[in-house]
BASE-898772 format. One record per residue (C-alpha): residue number from 1; residue in one letter; x, y, z. Coordinates in pm, 1 decimal, decimal comma. Layout:
+----------+--------+----------+----------+----------+
: drendren : tortor :       c1 :       c2 :       c3 :
+----------+--------+----------+----------+----------+
:      NUM :      A :        X :        Y :        Z :
...
+----------+--------+----------+----------+----------+
REM end
This chain:
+----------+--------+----------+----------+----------+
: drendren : tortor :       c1 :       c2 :       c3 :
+----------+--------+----------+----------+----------+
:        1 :      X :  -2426,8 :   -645,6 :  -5263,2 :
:        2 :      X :  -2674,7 :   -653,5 :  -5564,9 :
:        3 :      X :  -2749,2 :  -1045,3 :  -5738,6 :
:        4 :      X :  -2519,5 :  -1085,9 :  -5988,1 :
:        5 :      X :  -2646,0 :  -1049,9 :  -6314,4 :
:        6 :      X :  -2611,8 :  -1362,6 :  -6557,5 :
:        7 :      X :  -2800,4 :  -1356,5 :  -6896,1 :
:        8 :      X :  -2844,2 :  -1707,5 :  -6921,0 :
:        9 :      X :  -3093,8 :  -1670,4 :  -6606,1 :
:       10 :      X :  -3268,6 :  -1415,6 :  -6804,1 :
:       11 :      X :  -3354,3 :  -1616,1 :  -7156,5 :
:       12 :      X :  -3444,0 :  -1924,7 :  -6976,9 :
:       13 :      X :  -3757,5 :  -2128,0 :  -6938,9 :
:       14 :      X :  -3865,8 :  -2120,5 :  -6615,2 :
:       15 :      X :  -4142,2 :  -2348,2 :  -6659,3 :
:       16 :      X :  -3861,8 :  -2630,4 :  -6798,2 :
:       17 :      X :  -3694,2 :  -2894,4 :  -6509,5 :
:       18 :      X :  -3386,0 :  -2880,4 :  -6453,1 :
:       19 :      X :  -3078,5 :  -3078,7 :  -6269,7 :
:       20 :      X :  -2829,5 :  -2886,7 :  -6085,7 :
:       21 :      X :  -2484,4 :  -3052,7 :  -5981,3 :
:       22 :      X :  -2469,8 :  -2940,3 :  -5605,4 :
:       23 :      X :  -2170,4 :  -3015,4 :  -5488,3 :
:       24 :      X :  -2165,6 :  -2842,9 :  -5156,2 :
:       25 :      X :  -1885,5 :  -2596,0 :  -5238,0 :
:       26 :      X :  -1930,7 :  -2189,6 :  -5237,3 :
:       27 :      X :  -1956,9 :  -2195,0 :  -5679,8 :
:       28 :      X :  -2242,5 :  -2498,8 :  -5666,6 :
:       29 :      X :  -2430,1 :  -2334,8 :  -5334,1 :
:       30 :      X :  -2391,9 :  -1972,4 :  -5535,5 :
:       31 :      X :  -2575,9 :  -2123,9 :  -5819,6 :
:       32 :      X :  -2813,9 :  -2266,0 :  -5646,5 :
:       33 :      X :  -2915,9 :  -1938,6 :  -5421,5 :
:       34 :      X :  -2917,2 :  -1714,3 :  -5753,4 :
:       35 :      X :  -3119,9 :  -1988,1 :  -5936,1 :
:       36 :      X :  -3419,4 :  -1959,8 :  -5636,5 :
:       37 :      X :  -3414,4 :  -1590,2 :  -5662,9 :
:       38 :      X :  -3449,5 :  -1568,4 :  -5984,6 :
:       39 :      X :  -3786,2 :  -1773,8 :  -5982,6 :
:       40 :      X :  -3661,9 :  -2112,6 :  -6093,9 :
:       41 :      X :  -3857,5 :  -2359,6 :  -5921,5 :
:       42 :      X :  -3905,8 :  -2670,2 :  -6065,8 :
:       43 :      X :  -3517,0 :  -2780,2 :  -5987,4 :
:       44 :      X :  -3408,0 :  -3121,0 :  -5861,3 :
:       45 :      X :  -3050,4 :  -3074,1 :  -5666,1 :
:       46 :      X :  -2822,7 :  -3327,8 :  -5740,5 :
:       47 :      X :  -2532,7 :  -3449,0 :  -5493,1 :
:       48 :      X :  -2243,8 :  -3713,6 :  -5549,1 :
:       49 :      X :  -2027,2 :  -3863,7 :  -5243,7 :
:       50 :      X :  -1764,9 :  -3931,2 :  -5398,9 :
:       51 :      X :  -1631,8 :  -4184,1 :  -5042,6 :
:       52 :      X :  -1311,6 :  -3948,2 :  -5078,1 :
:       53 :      X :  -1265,9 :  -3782,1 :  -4751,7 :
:       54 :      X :  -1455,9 :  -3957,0 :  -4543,5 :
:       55 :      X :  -1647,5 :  -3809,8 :  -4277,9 :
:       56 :      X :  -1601,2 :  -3495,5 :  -4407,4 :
:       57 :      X :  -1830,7 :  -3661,2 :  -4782,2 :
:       58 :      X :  -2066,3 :  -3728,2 :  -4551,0 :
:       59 :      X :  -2101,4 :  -3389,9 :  -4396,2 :
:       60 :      X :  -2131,5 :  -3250,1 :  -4762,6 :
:       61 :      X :  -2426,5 :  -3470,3 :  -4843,2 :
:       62 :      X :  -2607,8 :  -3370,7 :  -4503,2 :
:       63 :      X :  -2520,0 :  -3006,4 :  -4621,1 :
:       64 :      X :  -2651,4 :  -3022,3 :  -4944,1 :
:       65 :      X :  -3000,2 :  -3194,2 :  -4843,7 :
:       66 :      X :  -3031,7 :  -2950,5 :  -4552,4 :
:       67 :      X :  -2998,7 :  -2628,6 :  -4826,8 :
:       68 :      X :  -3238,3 :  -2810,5 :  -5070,6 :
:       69 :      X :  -3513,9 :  -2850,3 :  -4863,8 :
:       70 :      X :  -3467,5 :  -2492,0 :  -4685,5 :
:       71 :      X :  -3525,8 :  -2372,8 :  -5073,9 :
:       72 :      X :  -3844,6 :  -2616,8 :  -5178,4 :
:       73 :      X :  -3610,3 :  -2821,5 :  -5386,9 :
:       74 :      X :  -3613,6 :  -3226,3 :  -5430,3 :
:       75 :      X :  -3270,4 :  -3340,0 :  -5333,7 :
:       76 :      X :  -3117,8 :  -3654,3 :  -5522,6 :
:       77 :      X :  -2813,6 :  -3783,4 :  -5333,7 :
:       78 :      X :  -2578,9 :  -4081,5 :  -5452,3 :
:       79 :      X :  -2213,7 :  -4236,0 :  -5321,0 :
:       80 :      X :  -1937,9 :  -4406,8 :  -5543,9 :
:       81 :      X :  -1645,9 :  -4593,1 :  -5423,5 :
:       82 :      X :  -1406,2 :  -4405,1 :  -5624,5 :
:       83 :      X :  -1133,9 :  -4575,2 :  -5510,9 :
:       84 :      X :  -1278,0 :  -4901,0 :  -5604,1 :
:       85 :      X :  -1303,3 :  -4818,8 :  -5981,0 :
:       86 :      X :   -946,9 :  -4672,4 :  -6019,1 :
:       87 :      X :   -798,9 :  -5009,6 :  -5867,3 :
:       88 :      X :  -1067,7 :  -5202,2 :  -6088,7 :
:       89 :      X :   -979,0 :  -4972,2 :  -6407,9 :
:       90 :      X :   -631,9 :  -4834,8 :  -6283,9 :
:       91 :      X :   -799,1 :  -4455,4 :  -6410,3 :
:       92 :      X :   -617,3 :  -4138,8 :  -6246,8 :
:       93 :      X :   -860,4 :  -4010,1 :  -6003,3 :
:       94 :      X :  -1004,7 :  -3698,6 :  -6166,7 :
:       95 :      X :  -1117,4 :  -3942,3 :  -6487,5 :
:       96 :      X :  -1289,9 :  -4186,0 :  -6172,4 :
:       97 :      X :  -1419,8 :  -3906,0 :  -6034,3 :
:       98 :      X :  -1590,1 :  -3802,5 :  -6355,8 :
:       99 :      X :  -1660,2 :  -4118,2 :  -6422,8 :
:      100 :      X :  -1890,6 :  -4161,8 :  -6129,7 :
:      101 :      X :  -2046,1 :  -3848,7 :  -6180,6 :
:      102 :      X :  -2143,5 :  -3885,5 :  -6491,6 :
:      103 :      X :  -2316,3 :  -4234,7 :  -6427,5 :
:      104 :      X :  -2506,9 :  -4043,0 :  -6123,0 :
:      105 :      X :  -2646,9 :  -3785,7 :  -6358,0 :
:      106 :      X :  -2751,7 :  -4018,1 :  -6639,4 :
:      107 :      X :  -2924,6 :  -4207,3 :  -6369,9 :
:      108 :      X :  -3089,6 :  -3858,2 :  -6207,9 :
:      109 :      X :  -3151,0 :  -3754,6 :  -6577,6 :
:      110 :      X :  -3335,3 :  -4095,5 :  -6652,5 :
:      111 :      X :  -3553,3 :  -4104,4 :  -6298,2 :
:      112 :      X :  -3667,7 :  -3744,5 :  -6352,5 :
:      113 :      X :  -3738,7 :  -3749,2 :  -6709,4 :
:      114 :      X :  -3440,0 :  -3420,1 :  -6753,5 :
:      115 :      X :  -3195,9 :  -3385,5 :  -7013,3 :
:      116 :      X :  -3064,6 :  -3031,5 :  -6865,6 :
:      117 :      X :  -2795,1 :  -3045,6 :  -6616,0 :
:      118 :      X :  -2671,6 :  -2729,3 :  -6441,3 :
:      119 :      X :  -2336,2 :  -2680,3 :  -6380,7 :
:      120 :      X :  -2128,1 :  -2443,4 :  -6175,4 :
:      121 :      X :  -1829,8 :  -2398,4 :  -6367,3 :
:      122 :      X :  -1703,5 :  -2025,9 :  -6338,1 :
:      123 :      X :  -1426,3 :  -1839,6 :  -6566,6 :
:      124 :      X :  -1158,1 :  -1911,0 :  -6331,5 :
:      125 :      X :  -1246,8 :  -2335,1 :  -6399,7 :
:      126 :      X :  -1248,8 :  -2228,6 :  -6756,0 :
:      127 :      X :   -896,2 :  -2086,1 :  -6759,9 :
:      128 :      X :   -756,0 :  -2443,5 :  -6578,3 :
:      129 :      X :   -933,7 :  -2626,0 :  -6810,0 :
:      130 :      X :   -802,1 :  -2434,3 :  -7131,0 :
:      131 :      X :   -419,4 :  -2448,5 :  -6968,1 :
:      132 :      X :   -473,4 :  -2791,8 :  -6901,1 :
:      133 :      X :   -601,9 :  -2909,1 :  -7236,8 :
:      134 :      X :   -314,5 :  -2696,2 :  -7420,3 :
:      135 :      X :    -63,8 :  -2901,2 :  -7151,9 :
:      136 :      X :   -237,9 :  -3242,6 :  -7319,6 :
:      137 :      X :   -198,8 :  -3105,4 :  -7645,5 :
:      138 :      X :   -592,6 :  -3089,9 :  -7730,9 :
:      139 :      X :   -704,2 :  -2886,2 :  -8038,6 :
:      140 :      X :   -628,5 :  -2517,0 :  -8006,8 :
:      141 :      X :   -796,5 :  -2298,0 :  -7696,7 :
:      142 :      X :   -990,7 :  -2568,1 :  -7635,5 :
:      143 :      X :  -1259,4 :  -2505,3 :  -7292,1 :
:      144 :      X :  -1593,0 :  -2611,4 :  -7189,8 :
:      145 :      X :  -1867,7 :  -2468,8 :  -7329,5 :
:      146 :      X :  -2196,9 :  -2262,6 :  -7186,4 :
:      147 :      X :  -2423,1 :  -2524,0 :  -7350,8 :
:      148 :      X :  -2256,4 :  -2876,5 :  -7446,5 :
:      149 :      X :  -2435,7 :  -3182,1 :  -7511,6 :
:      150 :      X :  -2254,0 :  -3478,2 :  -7340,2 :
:      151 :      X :  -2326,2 :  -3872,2 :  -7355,4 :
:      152 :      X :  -2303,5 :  -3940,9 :  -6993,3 :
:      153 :      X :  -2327,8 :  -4322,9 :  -6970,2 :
:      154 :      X :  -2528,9 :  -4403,8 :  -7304,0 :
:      155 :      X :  -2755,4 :  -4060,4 :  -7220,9 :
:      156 :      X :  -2730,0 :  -3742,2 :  -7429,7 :
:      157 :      X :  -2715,2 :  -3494,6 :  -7103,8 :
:      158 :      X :  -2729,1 :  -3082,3 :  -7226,9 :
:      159 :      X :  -2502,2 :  -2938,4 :  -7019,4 :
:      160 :      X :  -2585,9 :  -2585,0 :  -6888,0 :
:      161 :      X :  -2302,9 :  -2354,8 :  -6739,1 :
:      162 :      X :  -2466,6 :  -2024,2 :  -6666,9 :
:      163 :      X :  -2166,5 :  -1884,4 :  -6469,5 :
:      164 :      X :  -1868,1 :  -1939,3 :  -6693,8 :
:      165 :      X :  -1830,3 :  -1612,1 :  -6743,2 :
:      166 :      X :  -1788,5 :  -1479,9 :  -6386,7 :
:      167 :      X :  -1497,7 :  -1492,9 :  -6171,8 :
:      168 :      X :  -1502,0 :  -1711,8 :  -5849,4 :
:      169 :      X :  -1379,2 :  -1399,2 :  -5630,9 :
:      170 :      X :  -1707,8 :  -1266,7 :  -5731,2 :
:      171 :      X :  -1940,9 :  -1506,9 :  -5655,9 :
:      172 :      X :  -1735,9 :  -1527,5 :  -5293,6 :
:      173 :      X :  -1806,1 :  -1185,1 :  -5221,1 :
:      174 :      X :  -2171,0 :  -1232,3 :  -5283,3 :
:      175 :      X :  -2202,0 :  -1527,4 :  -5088,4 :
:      176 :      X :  -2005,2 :  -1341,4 :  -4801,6 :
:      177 :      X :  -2253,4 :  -1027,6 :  -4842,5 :
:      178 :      X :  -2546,7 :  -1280,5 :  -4800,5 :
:      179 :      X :  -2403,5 :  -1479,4 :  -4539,5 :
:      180 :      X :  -2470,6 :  -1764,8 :  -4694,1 :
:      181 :      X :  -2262,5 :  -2030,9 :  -4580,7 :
:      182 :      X :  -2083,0 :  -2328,9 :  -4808,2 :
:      183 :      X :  -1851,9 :  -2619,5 :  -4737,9 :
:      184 :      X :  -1446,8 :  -2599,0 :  -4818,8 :
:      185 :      X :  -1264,9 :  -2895,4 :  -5013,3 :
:      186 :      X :   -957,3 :  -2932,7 :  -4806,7 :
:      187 :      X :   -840,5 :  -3159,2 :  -5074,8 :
:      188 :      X :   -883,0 :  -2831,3 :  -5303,8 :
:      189 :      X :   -529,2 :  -2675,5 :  -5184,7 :
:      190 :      X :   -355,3 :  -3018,2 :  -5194,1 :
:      191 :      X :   -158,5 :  -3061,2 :  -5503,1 :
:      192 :      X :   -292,3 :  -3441,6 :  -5538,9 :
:      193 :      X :   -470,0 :  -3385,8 :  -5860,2 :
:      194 :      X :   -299,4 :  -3202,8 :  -6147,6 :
:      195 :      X :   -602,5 :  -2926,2 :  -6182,3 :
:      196 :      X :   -554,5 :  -2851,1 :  -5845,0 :
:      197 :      X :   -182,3 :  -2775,9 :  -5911,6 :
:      198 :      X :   -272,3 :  -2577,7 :  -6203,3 :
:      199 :      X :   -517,6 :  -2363,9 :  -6011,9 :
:      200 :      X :   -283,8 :  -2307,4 :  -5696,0 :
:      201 :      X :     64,0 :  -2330,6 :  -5768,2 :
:      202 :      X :     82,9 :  -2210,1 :  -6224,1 :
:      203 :      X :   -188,1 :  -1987,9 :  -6269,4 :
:      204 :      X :    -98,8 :  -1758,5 :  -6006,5 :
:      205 :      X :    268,6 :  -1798,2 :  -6144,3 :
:      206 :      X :    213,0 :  -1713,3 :  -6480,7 :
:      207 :      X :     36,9 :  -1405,9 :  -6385,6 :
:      208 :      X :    381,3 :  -1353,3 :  -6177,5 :
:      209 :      X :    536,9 :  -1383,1 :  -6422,1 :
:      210 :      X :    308,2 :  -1190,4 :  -6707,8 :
:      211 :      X :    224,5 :   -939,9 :  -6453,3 :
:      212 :      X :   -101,1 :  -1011,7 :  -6548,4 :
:      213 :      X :   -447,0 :  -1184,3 :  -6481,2 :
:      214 :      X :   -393,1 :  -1499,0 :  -6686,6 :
:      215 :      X :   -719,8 :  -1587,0 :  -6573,9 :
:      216 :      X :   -885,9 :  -1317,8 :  -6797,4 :
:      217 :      X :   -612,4 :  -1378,3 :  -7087,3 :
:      218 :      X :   -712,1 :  -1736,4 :  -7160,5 :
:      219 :      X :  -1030,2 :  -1668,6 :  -7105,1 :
:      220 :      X :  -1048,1 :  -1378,2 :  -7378,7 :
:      221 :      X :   -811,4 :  -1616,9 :  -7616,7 :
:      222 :      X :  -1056,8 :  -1870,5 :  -7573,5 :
:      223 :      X :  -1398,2 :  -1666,1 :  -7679,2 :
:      224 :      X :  -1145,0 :  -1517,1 :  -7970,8 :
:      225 :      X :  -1097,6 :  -1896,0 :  -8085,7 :
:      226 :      X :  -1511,0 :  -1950,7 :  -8052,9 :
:      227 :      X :  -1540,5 :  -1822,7 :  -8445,4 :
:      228 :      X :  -1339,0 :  -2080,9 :  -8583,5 :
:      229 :      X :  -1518,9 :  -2365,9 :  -8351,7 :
:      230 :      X :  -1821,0 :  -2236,8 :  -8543,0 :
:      231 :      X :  -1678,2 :  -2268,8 :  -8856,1 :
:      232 :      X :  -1522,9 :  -2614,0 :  -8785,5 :
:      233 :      X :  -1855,9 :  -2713,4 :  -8628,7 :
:      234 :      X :  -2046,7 :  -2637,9 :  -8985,6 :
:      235 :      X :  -1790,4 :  -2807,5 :  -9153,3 :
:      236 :      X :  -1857,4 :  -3114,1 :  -8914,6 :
:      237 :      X :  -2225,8 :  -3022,3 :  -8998,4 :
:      238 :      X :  -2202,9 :  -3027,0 :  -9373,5 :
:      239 :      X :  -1986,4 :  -3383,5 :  -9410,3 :
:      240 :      X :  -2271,9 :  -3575,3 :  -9290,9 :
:      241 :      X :  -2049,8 :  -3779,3 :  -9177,9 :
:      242 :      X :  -2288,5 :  -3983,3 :  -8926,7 :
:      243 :      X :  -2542,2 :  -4290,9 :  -9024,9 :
:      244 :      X :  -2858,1 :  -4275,4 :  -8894,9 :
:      245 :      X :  -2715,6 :  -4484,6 :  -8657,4 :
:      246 :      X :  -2490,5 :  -4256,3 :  -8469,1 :
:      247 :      X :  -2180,5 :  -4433,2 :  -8601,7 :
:      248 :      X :  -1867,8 :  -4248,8 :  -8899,5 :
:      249 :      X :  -1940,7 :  -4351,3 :  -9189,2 :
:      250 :      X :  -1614,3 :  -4451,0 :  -9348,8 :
:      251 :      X :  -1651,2 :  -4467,7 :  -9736,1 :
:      252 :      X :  -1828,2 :  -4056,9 :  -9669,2 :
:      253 :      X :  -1525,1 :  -3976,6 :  -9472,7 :
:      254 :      X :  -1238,1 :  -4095,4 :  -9727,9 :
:      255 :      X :  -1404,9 :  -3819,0 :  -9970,0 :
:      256 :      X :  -1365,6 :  -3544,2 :  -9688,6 :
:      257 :      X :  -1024,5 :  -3343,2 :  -9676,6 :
:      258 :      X :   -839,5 :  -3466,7 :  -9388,8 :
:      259 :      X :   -867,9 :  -3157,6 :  -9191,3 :
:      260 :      X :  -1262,5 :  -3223,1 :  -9171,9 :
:      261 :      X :  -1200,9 :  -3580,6 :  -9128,3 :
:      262 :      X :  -1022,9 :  -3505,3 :  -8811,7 :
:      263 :      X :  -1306,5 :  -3232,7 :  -8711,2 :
:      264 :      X :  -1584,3 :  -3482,3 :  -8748,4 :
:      265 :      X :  -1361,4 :  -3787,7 :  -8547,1 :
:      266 :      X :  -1266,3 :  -3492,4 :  -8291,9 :
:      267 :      X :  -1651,9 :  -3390,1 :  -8307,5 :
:      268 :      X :  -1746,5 :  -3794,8 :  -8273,4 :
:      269 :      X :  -1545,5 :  -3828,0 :  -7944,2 :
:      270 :      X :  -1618,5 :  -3574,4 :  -7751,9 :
:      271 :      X :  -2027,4 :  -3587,7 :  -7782,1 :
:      272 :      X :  -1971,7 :  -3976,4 :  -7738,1 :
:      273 :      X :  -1795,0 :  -3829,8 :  -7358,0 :
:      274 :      X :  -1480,9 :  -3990,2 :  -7453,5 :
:      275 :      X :  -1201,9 :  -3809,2 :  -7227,6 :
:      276 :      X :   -809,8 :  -3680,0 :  -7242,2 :
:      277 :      X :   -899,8 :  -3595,1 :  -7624,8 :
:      278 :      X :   -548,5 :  -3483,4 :  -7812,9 :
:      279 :      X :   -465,0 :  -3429,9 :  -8107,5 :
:      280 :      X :   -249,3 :  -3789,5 :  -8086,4 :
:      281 :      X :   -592,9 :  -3972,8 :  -8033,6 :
:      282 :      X :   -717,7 :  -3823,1 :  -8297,9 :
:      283 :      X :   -447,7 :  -3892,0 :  -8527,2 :
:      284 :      X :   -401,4 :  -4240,8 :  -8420,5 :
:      285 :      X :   -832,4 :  -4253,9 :  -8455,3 :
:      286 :      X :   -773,0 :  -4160,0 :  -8860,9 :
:      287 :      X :   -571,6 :  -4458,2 :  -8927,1 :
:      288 :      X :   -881,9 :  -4640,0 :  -8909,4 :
:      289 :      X :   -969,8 :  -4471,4 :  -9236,4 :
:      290 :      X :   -661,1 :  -4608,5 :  -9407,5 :
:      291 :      X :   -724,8 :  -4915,6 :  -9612,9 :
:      292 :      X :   -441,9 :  -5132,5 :  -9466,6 :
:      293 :      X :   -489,1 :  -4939,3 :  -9083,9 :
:      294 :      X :   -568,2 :  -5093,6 :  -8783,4 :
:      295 :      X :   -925,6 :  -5242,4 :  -8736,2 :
:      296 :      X :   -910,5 :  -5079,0 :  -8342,7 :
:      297 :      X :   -766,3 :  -4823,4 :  -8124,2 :
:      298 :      X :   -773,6 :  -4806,6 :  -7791,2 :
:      299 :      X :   -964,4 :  -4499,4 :  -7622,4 :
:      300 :      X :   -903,0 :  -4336,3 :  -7207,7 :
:      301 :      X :  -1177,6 :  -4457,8 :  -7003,7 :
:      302 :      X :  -1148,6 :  -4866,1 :  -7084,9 :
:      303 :      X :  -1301,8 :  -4818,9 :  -7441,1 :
:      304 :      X :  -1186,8 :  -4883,0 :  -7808,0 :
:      305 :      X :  -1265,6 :  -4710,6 :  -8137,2 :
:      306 :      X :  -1351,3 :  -4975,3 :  -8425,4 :
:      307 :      X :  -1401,6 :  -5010,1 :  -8759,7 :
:      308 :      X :  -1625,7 :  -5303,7 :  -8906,2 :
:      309 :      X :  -1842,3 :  -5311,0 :  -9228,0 :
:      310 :      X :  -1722,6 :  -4983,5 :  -9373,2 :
:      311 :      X :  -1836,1 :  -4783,9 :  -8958,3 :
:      312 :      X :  -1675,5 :  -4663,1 :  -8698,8 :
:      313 :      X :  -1804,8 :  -4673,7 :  -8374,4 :
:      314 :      X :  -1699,4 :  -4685,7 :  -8000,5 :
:      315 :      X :  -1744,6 :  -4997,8 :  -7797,9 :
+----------+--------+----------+----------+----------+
REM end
């Protein structure tokens, strides 16, 4: 079976560093193969225990090292109690998880001097994540992006997804034609997280039901919602609506229509990583701008939006 062919691999710098999230499962370890083949060498392989499953963590982190030096790549590996921080911050598991993750690459991103991180989200994550964002009532057909700048514990992190636009049945049949091997989540077909119940148990029923790949649909609804994310991105854009500081600037965003007041808090939280964004946070974020509003609202993840001397900002 040919290499697949992804056009992000053919634009890129070779002769930039990169991080790649490695997590030990068939998307990460397909990434990782197709990366080496198509020349990129200066690639440090990044690997998170999350102390989840045990034994079984530990196996992926022996995995993981074992593949990056049989390809010439430097291998960063790290462990987080996740369980710890959800009794410490009573966080669901998949925000923990994150959590962690995001702390790891920060710290990989700091020691190696990288701001690019590598991910190997595929079209099939992007159709969970779009179902589950409309389920939390986020903006519109909201789903991750192919290139997405993140603050990932206080450091601006680019994130790269280079196969978001290919299926995961696809990159399984090319790791099967290779014979390369990967490691299976077990905790993948229990439905213990609510992504996992959305990718096992209502995808595969709405397509029942549509008699349809729902897959592809929100996938195709999503790139057909891309041109207004432009447009809403220059209107972010033109407000100016950031000090040189980082923070909002609040007497600039009383002047703005409220549509782009919302696009530029929306805008505000997500680069700043803040997570379960809805269109409730958002609204409940605005009443900052009213005059007799609250002086703080409290954000997911621990965190609180304030205003103070005519700023908003996220401590």
């Amino acid at each position: 079976m040919p290499v697949p062919e992804i056009p992000w691999f053919q634009s890129a710098s070779r002769r930039r560093r990169y991080l790649a999230g490695i997590s030990g499962g068939a998307d990460s370890v397909a990434l990782l193969h197709l990366l080496h083949r198509a020349g990129f060498r200066d690639v440090v392989v990044c690997h998170l225990d999350h102390g989840l499953r045990g034994q079984a963590s530990a196996g992926d982190a022996r995995f993981v090292e074992k593949l990056a030096a049989s390809l010439g790549y430097p291998c960063e590996s790290g462990k987080a109690d996740v369980q710890a921080m959800i009794r410490e911050t009573g966080d669901s598991l998949e925000t923990a998880a994150r959590d962690a993750r995001h702390a790891f690459f920060a710290a990989c991103s700091r020691k190696h001097r990288c701001p690019r991180l590598l991910l190997a989200h595929h079209a099939d994550d992007q159709a969970e994540t779009i179902l589950w964002n409309l389920l939390r009532g986020s903006r519109g057909l909201s789903g991750m992006r192919a290139e997405q700048v993140l603050q990932m514990d206080g450091k601006p992190v680019e994130c790269l997804r280079p196969l978001l636009t290919m299926r995961r049945d696809e990159l399984l049949a090319w790791l099967v034609s290779e014979k390369i091997a990967w490691r299976e989540d077990a905790s993948n077909a229990e439905p213990i997280a609510a992504r996992n119940r959305l990718r096992n148990e209502a995808l595969p029923l709405l397509s029942d039901i549509a008699r349809r790949d729902i897959t592809a649909l929100l996938n195709r609804a999503a790139d057909s919602s891309d041109e207004l994310r432009v447009i809403e991105r220059w209107a972010v854009e033109q407000a100016a609506a950031l000090d040189p500081q980082g923070r909002l600037h609040v007497p600039r965003l009383r002047t703005l229509p409220r549509e782009v007041q919302s696009a530029c808090l929306y805008d505000y939280l997500r680069t700043s990583g803040v997570p379960e964004l809805s269109r409730d946070l958002v609204a409940r974020g605005l009443t900052l701008l009213d005059a007799d509003g609250p002086p703080a609202v409290n954000l997911p993840g621990d965190r609180v939006l304030r205003r103070r001397a005519g700023r908003i900002f996220i401590v």
